[in-house]
C-alpha positions in Angstrom: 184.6 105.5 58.6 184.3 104.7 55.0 187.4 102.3 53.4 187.6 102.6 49.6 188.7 99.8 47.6 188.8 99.5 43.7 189.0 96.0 41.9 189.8 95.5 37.9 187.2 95.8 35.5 187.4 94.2 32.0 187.1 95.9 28.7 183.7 95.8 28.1 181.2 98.2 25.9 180.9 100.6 28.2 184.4 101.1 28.4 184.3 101.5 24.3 181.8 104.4 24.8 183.7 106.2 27.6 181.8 105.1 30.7 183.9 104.6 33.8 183.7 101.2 34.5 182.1 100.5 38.5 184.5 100.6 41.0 183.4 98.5 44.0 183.3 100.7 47.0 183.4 98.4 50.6 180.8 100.3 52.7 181.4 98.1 55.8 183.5 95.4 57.1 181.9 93.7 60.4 182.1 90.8 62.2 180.1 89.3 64.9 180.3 86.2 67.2 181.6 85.4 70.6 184.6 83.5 72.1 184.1 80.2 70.1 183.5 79.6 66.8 180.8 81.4 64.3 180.0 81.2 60.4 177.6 82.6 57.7 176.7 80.3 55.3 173.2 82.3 53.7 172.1 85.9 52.8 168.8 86.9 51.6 167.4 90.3 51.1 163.7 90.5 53.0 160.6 91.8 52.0 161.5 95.4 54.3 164.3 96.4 52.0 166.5 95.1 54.5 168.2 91.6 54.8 168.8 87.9 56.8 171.7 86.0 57.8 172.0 82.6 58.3 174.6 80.0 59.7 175.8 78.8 63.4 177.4 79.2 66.2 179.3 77.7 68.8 179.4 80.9 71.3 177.2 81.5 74.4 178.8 84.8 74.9 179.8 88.5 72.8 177.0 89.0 70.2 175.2 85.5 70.8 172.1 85.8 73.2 169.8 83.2 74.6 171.9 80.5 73.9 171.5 77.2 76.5 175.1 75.2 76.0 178.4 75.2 74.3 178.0 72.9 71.5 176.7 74.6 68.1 173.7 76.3 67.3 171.7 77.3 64.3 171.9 81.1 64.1 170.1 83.7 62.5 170.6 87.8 62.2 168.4 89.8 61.0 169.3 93.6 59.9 167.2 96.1 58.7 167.4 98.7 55.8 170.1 100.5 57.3 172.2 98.0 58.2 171.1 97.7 62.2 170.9 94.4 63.8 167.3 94.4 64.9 167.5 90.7 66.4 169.3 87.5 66.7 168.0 84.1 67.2 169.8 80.4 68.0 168.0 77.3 67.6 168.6 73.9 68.1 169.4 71.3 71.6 172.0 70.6 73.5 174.0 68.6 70.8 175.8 69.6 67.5 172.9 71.6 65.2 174.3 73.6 62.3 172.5 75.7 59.5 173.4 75.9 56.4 170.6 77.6 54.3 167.5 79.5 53.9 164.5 81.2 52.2 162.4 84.0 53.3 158.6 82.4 52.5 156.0 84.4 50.7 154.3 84.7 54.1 157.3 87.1 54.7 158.7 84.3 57.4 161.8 82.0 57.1 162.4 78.3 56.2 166.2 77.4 57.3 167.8 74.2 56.7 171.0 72.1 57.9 171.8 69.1 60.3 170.9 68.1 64.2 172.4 65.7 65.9 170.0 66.5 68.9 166.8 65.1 70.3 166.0 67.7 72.7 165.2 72.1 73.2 164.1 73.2 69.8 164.4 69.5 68.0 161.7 66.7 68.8 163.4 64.0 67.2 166.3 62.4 65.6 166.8 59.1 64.0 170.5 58.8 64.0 174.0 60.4 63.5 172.3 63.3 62.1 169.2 64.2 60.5 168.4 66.7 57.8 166.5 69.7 60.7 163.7 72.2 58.8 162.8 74.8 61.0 159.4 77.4 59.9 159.7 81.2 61.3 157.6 83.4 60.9 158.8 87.3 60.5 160.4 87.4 64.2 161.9 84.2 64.2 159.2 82.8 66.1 159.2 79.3 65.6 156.0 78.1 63.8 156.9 74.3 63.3 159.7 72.2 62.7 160.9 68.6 61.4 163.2 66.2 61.3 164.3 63.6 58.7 166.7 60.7 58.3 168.1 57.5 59.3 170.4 55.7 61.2 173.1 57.6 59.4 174.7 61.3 59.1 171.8 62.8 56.7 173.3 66.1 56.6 170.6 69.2 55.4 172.1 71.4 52.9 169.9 73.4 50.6 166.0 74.2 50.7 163.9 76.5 48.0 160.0 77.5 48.6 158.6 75.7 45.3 155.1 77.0 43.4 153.2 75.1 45.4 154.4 77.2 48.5 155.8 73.8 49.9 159.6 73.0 49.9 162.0 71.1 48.4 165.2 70.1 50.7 168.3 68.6 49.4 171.8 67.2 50.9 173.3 63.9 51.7 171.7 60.7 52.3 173.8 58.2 54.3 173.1 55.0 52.0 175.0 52.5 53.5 173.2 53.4 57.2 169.8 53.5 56.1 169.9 50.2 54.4 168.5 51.6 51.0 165.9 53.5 52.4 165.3 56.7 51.4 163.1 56.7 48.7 159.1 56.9 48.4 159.0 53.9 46.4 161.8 50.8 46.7 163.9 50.4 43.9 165.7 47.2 43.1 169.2 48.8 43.3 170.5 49.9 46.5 173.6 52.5 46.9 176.1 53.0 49.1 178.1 55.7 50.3 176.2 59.1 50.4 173.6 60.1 47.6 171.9 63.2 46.7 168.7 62.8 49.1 165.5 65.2 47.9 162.8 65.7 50.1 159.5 67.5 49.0 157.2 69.1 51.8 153.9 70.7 51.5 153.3 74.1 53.3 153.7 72.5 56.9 156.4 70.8 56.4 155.0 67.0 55.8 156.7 64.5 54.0 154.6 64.4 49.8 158.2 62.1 48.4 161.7 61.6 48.7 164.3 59.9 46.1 168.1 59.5 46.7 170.4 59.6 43.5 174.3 58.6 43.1 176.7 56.1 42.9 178.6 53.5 45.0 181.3 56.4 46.7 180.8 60.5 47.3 177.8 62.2 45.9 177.0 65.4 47.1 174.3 67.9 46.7 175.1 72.3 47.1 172.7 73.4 45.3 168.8 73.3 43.5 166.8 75.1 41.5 163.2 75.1 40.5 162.4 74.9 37.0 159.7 76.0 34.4 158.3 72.4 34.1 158.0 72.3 38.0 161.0 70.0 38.0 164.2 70.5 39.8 168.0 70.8 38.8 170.3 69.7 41.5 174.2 70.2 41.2 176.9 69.1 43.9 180.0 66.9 43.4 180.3 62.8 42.5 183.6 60.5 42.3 181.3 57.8 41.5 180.6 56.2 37.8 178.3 53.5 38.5 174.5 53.2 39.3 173.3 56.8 38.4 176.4 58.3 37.2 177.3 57.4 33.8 180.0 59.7 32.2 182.6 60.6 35.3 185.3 62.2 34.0 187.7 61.4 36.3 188.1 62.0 40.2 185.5 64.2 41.0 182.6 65.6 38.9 180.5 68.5 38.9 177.5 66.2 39.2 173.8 67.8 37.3 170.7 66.3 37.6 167.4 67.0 36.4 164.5 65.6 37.9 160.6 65.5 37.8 158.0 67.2 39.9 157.5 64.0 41.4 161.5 63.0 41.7 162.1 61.3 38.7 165.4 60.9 37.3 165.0 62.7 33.9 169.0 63.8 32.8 172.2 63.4 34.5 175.2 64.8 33.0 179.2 65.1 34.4 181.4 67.9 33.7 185.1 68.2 34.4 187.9 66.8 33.8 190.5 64.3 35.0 191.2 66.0 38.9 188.6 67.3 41.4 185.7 69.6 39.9 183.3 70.1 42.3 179.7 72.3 41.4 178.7 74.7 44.3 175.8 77.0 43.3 173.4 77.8 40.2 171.2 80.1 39.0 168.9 80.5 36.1 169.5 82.8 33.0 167.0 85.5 31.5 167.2 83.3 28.6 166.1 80.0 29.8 169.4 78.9 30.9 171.3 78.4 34.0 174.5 79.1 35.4 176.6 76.6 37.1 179.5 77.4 39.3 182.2 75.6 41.6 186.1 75.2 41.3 188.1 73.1 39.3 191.7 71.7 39.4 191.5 70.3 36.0 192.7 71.6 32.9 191.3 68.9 30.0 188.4 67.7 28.7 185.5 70.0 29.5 187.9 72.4 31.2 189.6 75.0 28.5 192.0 76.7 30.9 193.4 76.3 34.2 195.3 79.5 35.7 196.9 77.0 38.6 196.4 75.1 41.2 192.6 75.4 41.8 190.0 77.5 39.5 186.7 78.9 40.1 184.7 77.5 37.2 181.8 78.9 35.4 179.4 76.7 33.6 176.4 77.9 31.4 174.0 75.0 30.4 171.6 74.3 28.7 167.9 72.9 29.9 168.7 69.7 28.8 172.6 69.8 30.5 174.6 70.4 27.4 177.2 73.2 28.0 177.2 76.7 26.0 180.8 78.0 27.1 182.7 77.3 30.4 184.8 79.8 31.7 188.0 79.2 34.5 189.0 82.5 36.8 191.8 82.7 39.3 195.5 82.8 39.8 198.3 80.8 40.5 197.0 79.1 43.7 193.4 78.0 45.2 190.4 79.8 43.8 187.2 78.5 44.7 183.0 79.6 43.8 180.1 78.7 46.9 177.7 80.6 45.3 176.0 82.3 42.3 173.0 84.9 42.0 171.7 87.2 39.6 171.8 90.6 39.5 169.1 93.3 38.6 171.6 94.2 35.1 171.5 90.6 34.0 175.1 89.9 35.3 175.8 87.4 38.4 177.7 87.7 41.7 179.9 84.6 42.4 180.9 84.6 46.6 184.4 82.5 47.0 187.9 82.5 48.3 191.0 82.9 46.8 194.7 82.3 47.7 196.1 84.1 44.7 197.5 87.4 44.7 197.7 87.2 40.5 196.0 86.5 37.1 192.6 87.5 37.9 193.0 88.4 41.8 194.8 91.5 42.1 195.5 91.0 46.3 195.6 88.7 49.1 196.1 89.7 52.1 196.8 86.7 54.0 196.9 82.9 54.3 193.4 82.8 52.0 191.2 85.6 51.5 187.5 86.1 50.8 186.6 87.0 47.3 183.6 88.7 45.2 183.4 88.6 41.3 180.9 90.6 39.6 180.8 88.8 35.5 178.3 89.7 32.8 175.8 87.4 30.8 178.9 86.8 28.8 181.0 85.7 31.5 183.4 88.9 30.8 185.0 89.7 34.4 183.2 93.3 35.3 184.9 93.6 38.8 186.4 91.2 41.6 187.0 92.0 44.9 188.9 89.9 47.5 188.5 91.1 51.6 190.5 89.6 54.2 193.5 90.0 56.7 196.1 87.8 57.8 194.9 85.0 58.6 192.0 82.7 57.2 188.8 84.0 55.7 186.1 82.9 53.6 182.6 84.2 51.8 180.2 82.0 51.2 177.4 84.0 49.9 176.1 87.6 48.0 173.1 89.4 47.4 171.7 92.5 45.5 169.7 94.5 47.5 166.9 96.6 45.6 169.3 99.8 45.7 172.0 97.4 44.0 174.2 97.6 46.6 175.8 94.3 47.6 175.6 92.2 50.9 178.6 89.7 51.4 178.5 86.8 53.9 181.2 83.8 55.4 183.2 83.6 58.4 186.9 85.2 59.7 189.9 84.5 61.6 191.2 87.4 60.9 191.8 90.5 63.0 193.5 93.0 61.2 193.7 94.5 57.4 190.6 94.7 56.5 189.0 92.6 59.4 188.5 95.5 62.2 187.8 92.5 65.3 187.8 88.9 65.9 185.5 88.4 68.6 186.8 84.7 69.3 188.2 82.2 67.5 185.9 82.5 64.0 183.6 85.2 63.1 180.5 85.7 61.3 182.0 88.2 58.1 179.4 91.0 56.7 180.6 92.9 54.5 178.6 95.8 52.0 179.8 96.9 48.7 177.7 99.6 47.1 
């Protein structure tokens, strides 16, 4: 059965000419998991037209197969063209091993990314707390190899891109303070501490070519990275430091950019935000050599022009060398919050969030928080929004276009009721299709 749902649009030129604006039509609503606790943290579309999700899960039981014990898994879906799940796949050992991203590779495999606290089953080693856990599949989810990196510390995996060189480029945090300043390819003469941005670069097979750690003496951490046109790399993430690294906080936490080299280099760093917590979550680059930066914001000064309440999902555009072109605050009177950005094929971007609000730009909520789409053109004008959810708490973490432009929505539920047709246990895996 097909559930319709229409979402505001704003005035744009289309609407000027007479063109309906789109009306976002919810295709499906599913959830899948078992009697624990599941959650989707990555989508990609795949080279058959049809599309991956990645995240973990706690379950040995419902929709999880082939899991060995109770603690949590990495876990991947794959679904083909016409939305059937043709297999499922959990990797990881007997401890606490959770994804949270992923690439398809040119070879038409997987790369996936998170943390492992275990040293056994699918993971050959750990050094610590936790280790930053890369894992090679090839177009099954066959494993083809897999590695492990970190300290003594909780080095926690969190983003991974193939680069041009068809190696890879992980990012997340570095426990400083645990690894004694190690971390980097070279030593440095200052040492941090807390936990730092940590890149890694790999080759095709997953070896170690360098790795640099970047932040301040308190909370640095790393959502997101990009690939640039120079073969460098734009990170984005969160920092309440203002020492070492960080030179311009604004005050509490930052959205926290930095460019660096091919090699790792620190080239730019540049804070946005403004005297409360602004934390950067995703980005994207423009079709005119620019990028898009987004996150939440509960600040409303300095390099923030409007706050609707509480929380805001912010919207950055910035330059290549970190200087902002226009910024650009959505929500209502409560928490609104961005975990991801991507393009679209019509030059616009999907931002994947949550909202509390059930006013200003978020026209419902059906619960406690809600998960929530928002469709905004080049010019960050508001297109559509969408929020899905029932009464309890639920969350998306992550969009994509397919080819026939309709949209694939990931995060997790707790919901079981509205527009949530089961929970399974105690949180769900959320899928959701708007075409």
């Amino acid at each position: 059965m097909l559930i319709f749902f229409f979402g505001n649009c704003s005035k744009n030129e289309d609407d000027a000419k007479g063109t309906p604006p789109f009306q976002p039509e919810i295709e499906f609503v599913k959830s899948f998991g078992g009697s624990k606790n599941e959650s989707a943290k990555t989508v990609v579309k795949t080279q058959d037209n049809g599309y991956a999700v990645f995240g973990y899960t706690q379950s040995d039981d419902g929709d999880v197969t082939n899991k060995q014990n109770g603690l949590f898994d990495y876990w991947l879906l794959k679904f083909d063209a016409a939305n059937n799940l043709q297999w499922q796949k959990t990797y990881g050992g007997i401890d606490d091993d959770r994804g949270a991203d992923m690439v398809q590779t040119t070879d038409g495999g997987f790369a996936i990314i998170g943390f492992s606290q275990s040293n056994d089953g699918d993971v050959t080693a750990n050094a610590g707390a936790s280790d930053f856990w890369i894992v090679k599949l090839d177009a099954s989810g066959v494993v083809s190899w897999q590695k492990s990196y970190g300290f003594s510390g909780a080095d926690d995996g969190i983003s991974i891109i193939e680069t041009n060189d068809n190696g890879y480029l992980i990012t997340g945090v570095l426990d400083v303070t645990a690894s004694g300043g190690l971390g980097n390819s070279k030593a440095l003469a200052t040492k941090h501490a807390g936990g730092d941005y940590w890149a890694i670069k790999l080759n095709a097979i997953g070896d170690k070519q360098w790795s640099r750690f970047y932040g301040g003496s308190f909370t640095d951490t790393p959502y997101d990275v990009i690939q640039t046109s120079d073969n460098g790399y734009i990170l984005v993430g969160s920092t309440d430091s203002n020492d070492v690294d960080i030179s311009n906080n604004k005050g509490s936490y930052d959205f926290w950019v930095i460019k660096i080299s091919e090699t790792g280099t620190l080239i730019w760093e540049k804070s946005f935000g403004g005297s409360e917590i602004d934390e950067a979550r995703g980005i994207t680059s423009t079709n005119d050599g620019n990028f898009i930066v987004v996150g939440d914001t509960r600040s409303n000064d300095q390099n923030v022009s409007q706050n609707n309440g509480a929380a805001d999902l912010w919207v950055v555009k910035m330059s290549p060398l970190g200087d902002i072109i226009w910024e650009q605050t959505f929500g209502g009177s409560s928490f609104d919050v961005a975990r991801s950005v991507t393009k679209t094929q019509d030059n616009g971007y999907l931002i994947s969030g949550s909202s509390r609000s059930s006013d200003g730009d978020v026209t419902t909520n059906n619960g406690q928080n809600d998960a929530w789409l928002l469709k905004i053109d080049a010019n960050a004008n508001l297109q559509w929004q969408k929020t899905i959810g029932g009464s309890a708490i639920d969350f998306a973490y992550d969009a994509v276009e397919l080819n026939d432009k309709s949209i694939i929505v990931v995060g997790e539920t707790n919901s079981a009721d509205v527009d949530i047709p089961e929970n399974k246990g105690f949180t769900d895996v959320l899928i959701f299709k708007i075409k």
